[in-house]
N, C-alpha and C positions, 0 to 999 in steps of 0.2 A: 566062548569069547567073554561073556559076562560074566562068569566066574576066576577067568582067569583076571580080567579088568579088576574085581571086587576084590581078587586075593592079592593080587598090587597096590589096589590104594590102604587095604589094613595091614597091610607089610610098610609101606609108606607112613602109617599113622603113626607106629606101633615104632619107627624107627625114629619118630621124629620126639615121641614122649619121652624116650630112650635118650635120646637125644636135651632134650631140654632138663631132665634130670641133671644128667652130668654135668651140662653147663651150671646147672643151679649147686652140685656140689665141691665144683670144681671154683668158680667165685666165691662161693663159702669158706673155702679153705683159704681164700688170698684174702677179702675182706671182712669176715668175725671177727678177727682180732685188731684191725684197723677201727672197726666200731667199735669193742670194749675199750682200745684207747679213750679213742672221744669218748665216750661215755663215762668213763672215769677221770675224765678234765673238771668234770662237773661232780667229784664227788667228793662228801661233805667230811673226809680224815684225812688225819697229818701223813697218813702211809695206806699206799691205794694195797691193802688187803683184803679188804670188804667195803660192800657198801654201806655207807650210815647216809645217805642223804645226799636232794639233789643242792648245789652253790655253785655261784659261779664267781666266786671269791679270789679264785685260783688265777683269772686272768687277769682279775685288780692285782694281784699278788706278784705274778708274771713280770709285772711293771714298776715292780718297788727296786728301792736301793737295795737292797739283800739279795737280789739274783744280778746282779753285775757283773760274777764271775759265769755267769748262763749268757749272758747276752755276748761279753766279751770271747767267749766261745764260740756263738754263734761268727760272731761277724769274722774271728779268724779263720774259721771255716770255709766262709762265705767266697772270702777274700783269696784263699788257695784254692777252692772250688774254680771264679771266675779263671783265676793265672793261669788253670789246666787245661778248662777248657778251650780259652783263647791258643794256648800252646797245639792242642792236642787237634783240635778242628784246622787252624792253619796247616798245620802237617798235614791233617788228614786230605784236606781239600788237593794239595800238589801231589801225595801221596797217589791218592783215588784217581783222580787225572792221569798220573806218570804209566800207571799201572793196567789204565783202562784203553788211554790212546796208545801209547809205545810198545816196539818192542826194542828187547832188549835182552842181554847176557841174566840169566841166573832171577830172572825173572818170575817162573815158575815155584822155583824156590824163596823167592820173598814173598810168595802169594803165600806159600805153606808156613813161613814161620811168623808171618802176621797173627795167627791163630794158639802160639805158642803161650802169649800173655794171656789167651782168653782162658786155656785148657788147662793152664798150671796152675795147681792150688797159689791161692795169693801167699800165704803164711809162706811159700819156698821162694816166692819172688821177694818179698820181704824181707827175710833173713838174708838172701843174696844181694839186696841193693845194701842192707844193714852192714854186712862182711865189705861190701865195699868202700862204700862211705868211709869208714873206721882204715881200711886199708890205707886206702890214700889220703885220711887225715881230717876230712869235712867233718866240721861241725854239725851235729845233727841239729835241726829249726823249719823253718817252713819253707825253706827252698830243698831240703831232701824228701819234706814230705810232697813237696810238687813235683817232686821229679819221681819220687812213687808212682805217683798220680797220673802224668804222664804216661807210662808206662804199661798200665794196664785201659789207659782211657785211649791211648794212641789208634791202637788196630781196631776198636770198635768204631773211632772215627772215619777211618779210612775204606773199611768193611761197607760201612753207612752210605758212605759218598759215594765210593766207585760204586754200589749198586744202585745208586739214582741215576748216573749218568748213561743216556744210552744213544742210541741212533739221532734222535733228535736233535741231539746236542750238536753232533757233526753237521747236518743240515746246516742250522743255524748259524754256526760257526761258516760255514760255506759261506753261506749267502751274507755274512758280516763282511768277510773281506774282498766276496764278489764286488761289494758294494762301495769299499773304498777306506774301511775300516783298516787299522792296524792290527798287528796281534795283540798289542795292549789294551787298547780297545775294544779288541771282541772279545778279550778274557773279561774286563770287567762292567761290560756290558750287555753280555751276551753269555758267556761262561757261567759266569757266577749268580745271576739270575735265574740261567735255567736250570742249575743244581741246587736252588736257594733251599729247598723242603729236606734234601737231602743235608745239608748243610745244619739247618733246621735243629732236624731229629738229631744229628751225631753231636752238636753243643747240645742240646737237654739230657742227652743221654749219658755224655760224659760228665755234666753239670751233678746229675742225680747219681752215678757213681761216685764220682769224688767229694760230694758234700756227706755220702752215708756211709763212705768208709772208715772202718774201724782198724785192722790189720796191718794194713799201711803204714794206719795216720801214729797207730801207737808204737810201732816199731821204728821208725824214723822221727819220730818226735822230740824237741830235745828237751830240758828239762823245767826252762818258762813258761810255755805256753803248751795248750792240747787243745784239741778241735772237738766240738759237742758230743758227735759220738762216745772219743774216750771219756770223755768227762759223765754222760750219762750212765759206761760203762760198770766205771769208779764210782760213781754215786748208788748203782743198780746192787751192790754188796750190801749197803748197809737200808735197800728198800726206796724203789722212784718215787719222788711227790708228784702232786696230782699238777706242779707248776710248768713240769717237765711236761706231764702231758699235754698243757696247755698249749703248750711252746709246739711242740711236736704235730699237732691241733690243727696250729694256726698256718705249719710247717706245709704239712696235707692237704690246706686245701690254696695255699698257693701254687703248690706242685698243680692241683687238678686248674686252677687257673691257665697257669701259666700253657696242659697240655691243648687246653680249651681253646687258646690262643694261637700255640702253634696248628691249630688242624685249622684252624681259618686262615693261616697265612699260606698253608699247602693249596690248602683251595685257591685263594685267590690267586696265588703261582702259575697255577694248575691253568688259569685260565688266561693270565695275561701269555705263559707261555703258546698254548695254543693260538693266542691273537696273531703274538709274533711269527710264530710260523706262518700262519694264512697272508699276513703281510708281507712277510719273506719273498712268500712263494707266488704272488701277487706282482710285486714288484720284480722279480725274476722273469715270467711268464713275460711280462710287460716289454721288460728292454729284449725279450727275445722278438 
């Protein structure tokens, strides 16, 4: 027995070192390069090829009139980021609903080609929204690159939503219009509350797709304005500055903000939802 005990827990050890390797090179591969960015925000040449030194010049720099066309990049970015997401989470939220509570004709088959945007290389969704566009005449500019955007930001929202919603939901919703509640009412008081994490995650999600796409944004792009990406793309030919990194920098650790924030609002979700139920189910019990 004690042998066999001993040769379980160093099978157990032994899987767990295993174990923590991988994770250590598995993180390595996603953030090294994440860190030689930053780390090259701070460094001291006109063209991050080497390092000559630490400055932090580059964010004074960041902020001058000579990067204008960086900022005004930014914000056009920014500005088609929000439009998709708002687009693409509304959808998704009726979508994930439709799809979770109903049934309905051909059903099965909207589930399967939700996944069609995800699996198809962008560059074939691209050149086919591209072929479009030009067919029926549209002007390429920032309402074809939203509708890009859309496009492959759609089914991840939907994807996101319908899996946060489950049994719960139905309760809830029960005991809403047990209670004297309408259905407009229990959708927006009750509904959209208890999916709020999932809702959440599918706006950051689409937000961080559609602000780092490049594919898209440059293919439906028309010819006044471009979103950071292409612009950093175009700039990346002739060697990135350390200003871009800066920008990019500063980009990262809003992102990490921003994810910081959402997993405390899941939490507190998390909890107000479980209140709701106990009170639901409280006042249920009660008039029984």
């Amino acid at each position: 027995m004690k042998t066999a005990a001993t040769k379980r827990m160093r099978r157990q050890k032994r899987n767990a070192v295993f174990g923590n390797i991988y994770a250590v090179l598995i993180y390595s591969i996603f953030y090294i390069p994440v860190a030689i960015m930053i780390a090259f925000s701070f460094n001291d040449a006109p063209r991050n090829y080497a390092w000559q030194g630490f400055t932090t010049k580059w964010y004074g720099e960041l902020f001058s009139f000579s990067n204008h066309a960086l900022w005004e990049s930014l914000a056009y970015s920014v500005a088609i980021a929000l439009i998709s997401t708002l687009i693409s989470v509304t959808i998704g939220v009726l979508g994930g609903i439709g799809l979770k509570k109903f049934e309905f004709r051909c059903k099965k088959f909207i589930n399967m080609m939700l996944y069609v945007p995800i699996v198809v290389p962008e560059i074939v969704l691209a050149v086919a929204m591209l072929i479009i566009f030009m067919t029926i005449g549209i002007h390429l500019g920032m309402w074809t690159i939203i509708i890009g955007h859309c496009t492959f930001c759609i089914p991840y929202a939907v994807v996101t939503i319908k899996g946060r919603i489950s049994g719960d939901n139905e309760t809830l919703q029960e005991a809403s219009m047990d209670l004297g509640a309408n259905r407009t009412q229990t959708f927006w008081r009750v509904t959209v509350p208890s999916i709020m994490p999932g809702i959440m995650s599918a706006a950051f999600l689409s937000f961080t797709l559609s602000i780092d796409d490049v594919v898209m944004s440059n293919m439906l792009a028309g010819a006044s304005k471009s979103t950071l990406p292409v612009l950093i793309l175009s700039v990346n030919r002739t060697g990135v500055t350390p200003d871009i990194n800066a920008l990019t920098t500063l980009m990262v650790a809003l992102m990490v903000l921003g994810m910081l924030v959402l997993n405390l609002i899941q939490a507190w979700q998390k909890k107000k939802v479980q209140r709701q139920i106990a009170e639901a189910e409280r006042r249920i019990s009660s008039a029984k």
